[in-house]
C-alpha positions in Angstrom: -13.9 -10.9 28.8 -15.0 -12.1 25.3 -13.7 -15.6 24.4 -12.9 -16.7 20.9 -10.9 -19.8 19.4 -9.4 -16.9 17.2 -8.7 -12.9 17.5 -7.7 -11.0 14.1 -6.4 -7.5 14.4 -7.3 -5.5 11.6 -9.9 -5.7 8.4 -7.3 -5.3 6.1 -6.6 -8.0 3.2 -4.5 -10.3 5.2 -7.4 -10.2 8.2 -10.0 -10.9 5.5 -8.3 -13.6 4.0 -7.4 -15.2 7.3 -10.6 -15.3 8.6 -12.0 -16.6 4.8 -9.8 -19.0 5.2 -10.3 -20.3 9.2 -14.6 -20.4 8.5 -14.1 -22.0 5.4 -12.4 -25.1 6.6 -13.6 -25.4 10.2 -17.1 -23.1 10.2 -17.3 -24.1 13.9 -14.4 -21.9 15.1 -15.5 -18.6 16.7 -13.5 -15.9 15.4 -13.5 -12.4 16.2 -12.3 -9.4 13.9 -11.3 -6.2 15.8 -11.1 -2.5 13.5 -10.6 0.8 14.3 -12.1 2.1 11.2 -15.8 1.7 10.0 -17.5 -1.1 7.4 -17.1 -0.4 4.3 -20.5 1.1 3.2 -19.8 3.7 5.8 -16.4 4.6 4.5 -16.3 8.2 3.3 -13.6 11.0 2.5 -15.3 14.0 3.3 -12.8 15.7 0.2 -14.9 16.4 -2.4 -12.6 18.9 -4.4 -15.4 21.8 -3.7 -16.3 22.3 -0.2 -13.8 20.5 1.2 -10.8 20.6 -1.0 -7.9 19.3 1.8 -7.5 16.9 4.8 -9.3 17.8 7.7 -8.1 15.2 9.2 -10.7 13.3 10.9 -10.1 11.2 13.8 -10.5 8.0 11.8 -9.3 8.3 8.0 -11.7 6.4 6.6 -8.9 6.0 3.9 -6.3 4.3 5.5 -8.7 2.7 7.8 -11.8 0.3 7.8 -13.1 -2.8 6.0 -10.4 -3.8 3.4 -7.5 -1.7 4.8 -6.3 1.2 3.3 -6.5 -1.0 -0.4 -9.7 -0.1 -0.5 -10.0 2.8 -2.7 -6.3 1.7 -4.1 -6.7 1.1 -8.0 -6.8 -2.7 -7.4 -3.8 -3.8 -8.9 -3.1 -7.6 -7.6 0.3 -8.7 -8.5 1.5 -12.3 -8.9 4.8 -11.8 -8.5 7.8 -12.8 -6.0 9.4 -9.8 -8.1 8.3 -7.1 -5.8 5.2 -6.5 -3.3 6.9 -8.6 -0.3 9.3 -11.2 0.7 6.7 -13.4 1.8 8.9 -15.9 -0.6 11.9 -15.7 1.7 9.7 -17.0 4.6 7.0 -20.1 2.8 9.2 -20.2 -0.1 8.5 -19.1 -4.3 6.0 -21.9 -5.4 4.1 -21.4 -2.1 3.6 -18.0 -1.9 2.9 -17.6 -5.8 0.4 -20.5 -5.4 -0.9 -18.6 -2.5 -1.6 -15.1 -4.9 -3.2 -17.6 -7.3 -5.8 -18.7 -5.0 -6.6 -15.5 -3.6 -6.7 -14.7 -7.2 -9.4 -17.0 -7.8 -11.3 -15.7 -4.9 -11.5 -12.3 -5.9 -12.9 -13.5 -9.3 -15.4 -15.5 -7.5 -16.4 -12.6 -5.7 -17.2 -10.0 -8.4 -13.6 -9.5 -9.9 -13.9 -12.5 -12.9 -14.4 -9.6 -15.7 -11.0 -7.6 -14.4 -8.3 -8.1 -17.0 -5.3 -9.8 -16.0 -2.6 -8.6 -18.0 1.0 -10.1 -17.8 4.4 -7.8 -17.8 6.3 -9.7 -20.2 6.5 -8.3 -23.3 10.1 -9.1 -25.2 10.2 -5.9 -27.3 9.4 -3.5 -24.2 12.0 -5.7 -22.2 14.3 -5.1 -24.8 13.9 -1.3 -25.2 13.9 -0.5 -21.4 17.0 -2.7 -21.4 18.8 -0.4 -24.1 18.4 2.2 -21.8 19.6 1.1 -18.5 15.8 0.1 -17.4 14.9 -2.9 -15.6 11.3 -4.1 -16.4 10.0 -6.4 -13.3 7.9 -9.2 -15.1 4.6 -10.4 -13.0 1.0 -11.5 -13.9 -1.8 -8.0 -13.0 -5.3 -8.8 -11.8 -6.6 -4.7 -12.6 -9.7 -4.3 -10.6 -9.7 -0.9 -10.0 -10.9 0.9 -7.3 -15.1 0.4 -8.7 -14.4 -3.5 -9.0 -12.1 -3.9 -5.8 -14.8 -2.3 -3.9 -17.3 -4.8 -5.4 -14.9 -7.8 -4.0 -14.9 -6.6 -0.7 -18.9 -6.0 -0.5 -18.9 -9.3 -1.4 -16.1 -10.9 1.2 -18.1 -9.1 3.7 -21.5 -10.5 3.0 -19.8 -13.7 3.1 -18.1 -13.4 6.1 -20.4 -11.0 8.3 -22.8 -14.1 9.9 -20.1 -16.2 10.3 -17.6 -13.9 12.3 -18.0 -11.5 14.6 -16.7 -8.2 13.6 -16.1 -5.3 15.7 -15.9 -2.1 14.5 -14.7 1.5 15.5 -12.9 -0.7 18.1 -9.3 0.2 18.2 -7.1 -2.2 20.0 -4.8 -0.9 22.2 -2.6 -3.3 23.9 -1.6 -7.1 23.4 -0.6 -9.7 26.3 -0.6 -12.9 27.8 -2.6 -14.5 30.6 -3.1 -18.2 31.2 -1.8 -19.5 27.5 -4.3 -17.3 26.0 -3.9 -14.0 23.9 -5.6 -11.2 25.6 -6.7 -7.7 22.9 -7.5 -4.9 25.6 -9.0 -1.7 23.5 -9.4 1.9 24.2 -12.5 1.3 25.9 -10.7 -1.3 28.4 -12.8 -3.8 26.4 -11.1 -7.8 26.7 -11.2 -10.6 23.7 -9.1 -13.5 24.4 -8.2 -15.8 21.2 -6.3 -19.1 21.8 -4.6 -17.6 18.4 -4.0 -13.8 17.5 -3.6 -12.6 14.2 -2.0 -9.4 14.1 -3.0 -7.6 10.3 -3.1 -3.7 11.4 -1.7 -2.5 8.4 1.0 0.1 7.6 -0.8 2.7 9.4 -0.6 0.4 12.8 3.7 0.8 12.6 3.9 2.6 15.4 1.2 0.4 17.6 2.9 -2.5 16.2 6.4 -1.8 17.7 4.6 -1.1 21.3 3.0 -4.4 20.5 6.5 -6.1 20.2 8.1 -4.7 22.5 5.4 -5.5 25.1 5.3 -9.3 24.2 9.3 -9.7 23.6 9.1 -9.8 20.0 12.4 -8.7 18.4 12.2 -6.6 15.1 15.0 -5.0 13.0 15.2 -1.6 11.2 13.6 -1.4 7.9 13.3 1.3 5.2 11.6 4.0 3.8 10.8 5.2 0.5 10.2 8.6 -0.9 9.4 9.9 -3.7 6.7 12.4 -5.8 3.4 10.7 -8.1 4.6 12.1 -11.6 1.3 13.1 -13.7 1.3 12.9 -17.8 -0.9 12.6 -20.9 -2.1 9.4 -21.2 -0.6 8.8 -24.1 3.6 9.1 -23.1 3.3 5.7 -21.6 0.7 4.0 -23.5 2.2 1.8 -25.6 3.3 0.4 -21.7 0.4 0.4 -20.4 -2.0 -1.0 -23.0 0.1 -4.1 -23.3 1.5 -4.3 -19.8 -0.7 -1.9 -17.5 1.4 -2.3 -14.3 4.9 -1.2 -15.8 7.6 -2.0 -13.1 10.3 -0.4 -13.9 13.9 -0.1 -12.0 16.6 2.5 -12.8 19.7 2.5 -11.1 21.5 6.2 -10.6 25.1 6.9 -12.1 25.3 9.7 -9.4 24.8 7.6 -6.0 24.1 4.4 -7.1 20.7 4.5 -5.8 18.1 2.0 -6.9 14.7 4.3 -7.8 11.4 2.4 -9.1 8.2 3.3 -10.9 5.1 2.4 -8.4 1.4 2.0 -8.9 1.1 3.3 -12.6 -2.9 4.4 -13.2 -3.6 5.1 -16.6 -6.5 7.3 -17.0 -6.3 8.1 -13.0 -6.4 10.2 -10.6 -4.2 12.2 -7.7 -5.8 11.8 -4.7 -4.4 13.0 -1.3 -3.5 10.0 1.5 -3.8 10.7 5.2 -1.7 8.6 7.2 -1.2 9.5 11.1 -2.1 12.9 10.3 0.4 13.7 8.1 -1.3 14.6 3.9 0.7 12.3 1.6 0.2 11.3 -1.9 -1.4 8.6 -4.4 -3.1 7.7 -7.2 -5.9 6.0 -8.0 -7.4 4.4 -11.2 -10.6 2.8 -12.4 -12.0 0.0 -14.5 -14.9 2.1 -15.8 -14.3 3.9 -18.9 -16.9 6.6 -18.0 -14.3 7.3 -14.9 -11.1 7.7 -17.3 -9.0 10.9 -17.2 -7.0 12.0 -20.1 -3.5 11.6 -17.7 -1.8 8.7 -16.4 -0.1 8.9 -12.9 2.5 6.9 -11.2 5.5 7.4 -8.3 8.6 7.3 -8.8 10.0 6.1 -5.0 13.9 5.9 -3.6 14.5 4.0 -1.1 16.4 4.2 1.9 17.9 1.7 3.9 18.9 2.7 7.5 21.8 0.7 9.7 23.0 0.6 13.0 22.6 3.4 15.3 19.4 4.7 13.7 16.0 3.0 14.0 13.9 5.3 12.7 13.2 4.9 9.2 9.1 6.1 9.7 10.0 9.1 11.2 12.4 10.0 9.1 9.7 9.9 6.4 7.0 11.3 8.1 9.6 14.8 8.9 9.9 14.9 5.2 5.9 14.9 4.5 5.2 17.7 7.3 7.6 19.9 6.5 5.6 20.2 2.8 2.3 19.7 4.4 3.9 23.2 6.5 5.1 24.6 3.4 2.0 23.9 1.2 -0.5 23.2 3.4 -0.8 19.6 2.1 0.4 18.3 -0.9 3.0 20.1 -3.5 2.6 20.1 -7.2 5.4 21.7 -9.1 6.0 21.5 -13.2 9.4 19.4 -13.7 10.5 22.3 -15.9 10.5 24.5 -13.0 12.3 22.2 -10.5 14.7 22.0 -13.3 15.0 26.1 -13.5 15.5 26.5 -9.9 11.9 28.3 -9.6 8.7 28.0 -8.2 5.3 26.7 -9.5 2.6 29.5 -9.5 -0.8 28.6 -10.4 -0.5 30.7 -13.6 2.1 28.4 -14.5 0.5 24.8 -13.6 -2.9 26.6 -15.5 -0.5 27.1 -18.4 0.5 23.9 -18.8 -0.6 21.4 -21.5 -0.8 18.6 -18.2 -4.4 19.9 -16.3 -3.6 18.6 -12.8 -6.5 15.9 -11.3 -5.4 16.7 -7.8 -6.1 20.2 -6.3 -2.5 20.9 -4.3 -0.6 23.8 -3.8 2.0 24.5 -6.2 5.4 25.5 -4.7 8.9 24.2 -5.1 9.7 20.7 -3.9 13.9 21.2 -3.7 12.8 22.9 -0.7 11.5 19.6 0.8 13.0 16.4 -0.8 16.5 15.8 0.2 18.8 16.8 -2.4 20.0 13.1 -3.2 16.7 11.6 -3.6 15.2 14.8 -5.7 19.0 14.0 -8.2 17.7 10.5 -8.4 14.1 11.1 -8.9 15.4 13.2 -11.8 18.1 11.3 -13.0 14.8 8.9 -13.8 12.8 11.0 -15.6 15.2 11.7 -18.5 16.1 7.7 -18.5 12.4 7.4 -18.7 11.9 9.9 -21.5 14.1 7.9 -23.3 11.4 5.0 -23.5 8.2 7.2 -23.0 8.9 10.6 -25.0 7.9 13.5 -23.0 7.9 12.5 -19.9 10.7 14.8 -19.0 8.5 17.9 -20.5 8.4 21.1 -18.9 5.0 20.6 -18.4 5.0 17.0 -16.5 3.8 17.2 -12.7 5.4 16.4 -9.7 3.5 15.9 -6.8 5.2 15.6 -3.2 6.0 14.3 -1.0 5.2 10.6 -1.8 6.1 8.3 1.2 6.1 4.1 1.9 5.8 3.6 5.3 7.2 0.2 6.0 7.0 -1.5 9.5 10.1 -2.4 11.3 10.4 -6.1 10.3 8.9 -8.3 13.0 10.8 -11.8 13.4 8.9 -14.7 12.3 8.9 -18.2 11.4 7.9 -20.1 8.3 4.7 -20.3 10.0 4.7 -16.3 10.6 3.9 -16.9 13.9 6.4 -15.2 16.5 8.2 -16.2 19.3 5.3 -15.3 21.5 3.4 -18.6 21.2 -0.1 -18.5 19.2 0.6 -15.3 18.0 1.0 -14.9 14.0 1.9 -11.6 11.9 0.7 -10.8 8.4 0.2 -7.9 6.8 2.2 -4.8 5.5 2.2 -5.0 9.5 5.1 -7.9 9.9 7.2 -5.5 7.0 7.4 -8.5 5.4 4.7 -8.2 3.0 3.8 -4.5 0.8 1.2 -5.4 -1.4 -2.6 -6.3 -1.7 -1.3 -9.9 -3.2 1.4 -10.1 -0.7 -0.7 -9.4 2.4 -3.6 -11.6 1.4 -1.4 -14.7 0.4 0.4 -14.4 4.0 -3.6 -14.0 5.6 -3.9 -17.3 4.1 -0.6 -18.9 5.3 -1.4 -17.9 8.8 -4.9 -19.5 9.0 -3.6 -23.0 7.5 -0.5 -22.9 10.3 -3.6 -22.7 12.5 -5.7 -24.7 10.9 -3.0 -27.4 11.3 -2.3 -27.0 14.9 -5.9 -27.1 15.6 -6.0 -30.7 13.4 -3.2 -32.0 16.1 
């Protein structure tokens, strides 16, 4: 059995950030980071849009998994904002958690991200006009590093970090328990590391490890939710008068037909569609970057309905993940349709998408997504678009694409303290793991907020 004053689960933001954190103010600790993916210089999606053109789902997505978490090869967008990413706020409260995104902030400058642009979302005369139309524009500060310049930061974090903590790679933890006050990490190779503290940071990917996790140590959770959605793909130039001013445009639109709230969702101008693998099942995303000589000529961004399950179902993940295999069974992967076809009740062929004025940046199989989204979400998703065209011109053309499905996987919302430590003493929660948190910002602020509640108990 391996000792250490600390075990972190997971390389993600809010395990970098912890362990930042714990060496910076006490170097002496011994702290141990456990990942089942790979570092990052060895993080590679075989798709290359020729020879491999799909998921071939390897047995670690070095997408979802590895050295910076499955933010890695985001776009970078770091939100200030108690607006949306988390409710970290309802836990350490506003000031604290927006101070928190500040100084993580100012690390990320520090290491390599100083020349990122940080826009803010508060401009009075786009306020104004999404207002006219029933639109609700979320205001927060945007740190764009894009997917070049993130991936800088993290080379960075690592060289920082690697001779001060031990990291463990390709080491996939499998169960969590107790023994003699100490936190014991078994992994699938029947390896032990005991920590006098354990951070738990696995991500949205670890969901379903988590809730074994809980339920193993007695920690309660509570249903969360589930969003789904398509990424929506236009020229550039529909919402550029957004996203030159504002870049991250969070918008909110609430449906006259159910009532249903629907959101735009990581908005990459000049980006890409790239495919997400996440337990196997081929969702969707997109992808921008901060080099000009990367730009596309479309911009790409969900649109995402969320779904909020009560009492008897607990289930909100699966419900999801049925959704995304059934159109990974219909279209081998991910579905592109034109919205002027789901309007006509027909089918995207590939003559048609070629047609079209929108050239797709994604390779997917063009089909007809009524035959996978729920009817209520697909009548809100749509219902959007024509409030949006309202603002943007033409984003309800005939020739906009509609990629599906698009699924948020939350965690079930693990019970924690103001401390986010659990009821299972020593053990702390972070991450899109806890479901408290959904963002880059969000995790890496509550990585922080860990490490001082240790940090404090260590100074008793």
């Amino acid at each position: 059995m391996k000792n250490y004053d600390a075990v972190i689960i997971g390389a993600g933001p809010g395990g970098i950030f912890s362990a930042y954190e714990l060496i910076k103010n006490k170097p002496e600790l011994k702290i141990a980071v456990l990942e089942k993916g790979y570092p990052l210089n060895k993080r590679h999606c075989p798709i290359d849009g020729e020879k491999v053109k799909s998921c071939i789902s390897c047995k670690i997505c070095s997408i979802m998994n590895g050295f910076g978490g499955a933010g890695a090869f985001s776009d970078g967008k770091y939100n200030i904002t108690n607006e949306f990413g988390g409710n970290l706020h309802e836990y350490i409260g506003k000031k604290e958690a927006e101070d928190l995104m500040e100084y993580v902030d100012a690390i990320n400058c520090e290491m390599g991200g100083a020349d990122a642009r940080l826009y803010a979302s508060e401009d009075p005369a786009i306020f104004k006009e999404c207002l006219q139309n029933d639109l609700h524009l979320l205001k927060a500060k945007v740190r764009h590093l894009g997917t070049d310049l993130n991936y800088i930061v993290l080379e960075n974090l690592y060289a920082l970090l690697k001779d001060q903590v031990d990291f463990y790679f390709e080491t996939s933890a499998e169960r969590v328990f107790k023994e003699d006050g100490k936190t014991v990490v078994e992994t699938s190779t029947g390896e032990l590391f005991a920590g006098d503290y354990c951070i738990l940071s696995s991500g949205r990917s670890g969901s379903k490890w988590m809730e074994s996790v809980c339920e193993g140590l007695g920690i309660p959770t509570q249903s969360s939710r589930i969003d789904i959605g398509v990424r929506v793909e236009v020229p550039f130039e529909t919402f550029s008068h957004l996203t030159d001013k504002l870049y991250e445009s969070k918008i909110v639109y609430r449906s006259k037909k159910y009532q249903d709230r629907i959101r735009t969702f990581c908005m990459n101008p000049h980006g890409v569609v790239v495919n997400e693998n996440t337990n196997g099942i081929i969702t969707v995303n997109g992808h921008s970057y901060e080099d000009p000589s990367m730009y596309t000529d479309n911009t790409n961004f969900a649109l995402l309905v969320s779904s909020h399950f009560t009492e008897p179902f607990h289930e909100s993940n699966q419900y999801g993940e049925s959704i995304a295999r059934l159109s990974n069974m219909l279209g081998g992967g991910v579905i592109v349709q034109r919205f002027g076809d789901l309007i006509r009740g027909q089918r995207s062929t590939e003559d048609r998408i070629q047609s079209g004025f929108v050239k797709p940046t994604l390779q997917a199989t063009p089909g007809d997504l009524s035959l996978v989204i729920p009817k209520r979400q697909l009548d809100d998703i749509i219902e959007m678009i024509y409030a949006l065209d309202k603002v943007c011109p033409s984003t309800a053309s005939d020739d906009t694409l509609l990629y599906g499905v698009e699924v948020k996987f939350y965690n079930m919302e693990v019970e924690v303290d103001g401390l986010l430590e659990t009821k299972s003493e020593g053990v702390y929660v972070i991450g899109d793991c806890s479901g408290v948190t959904h963002s880059l910002s969000h995790a890496s602020a509550s990585g922080v907020h860990a490490a001082r509640s240790i940090l404090q108990k260590l100074a008793l």
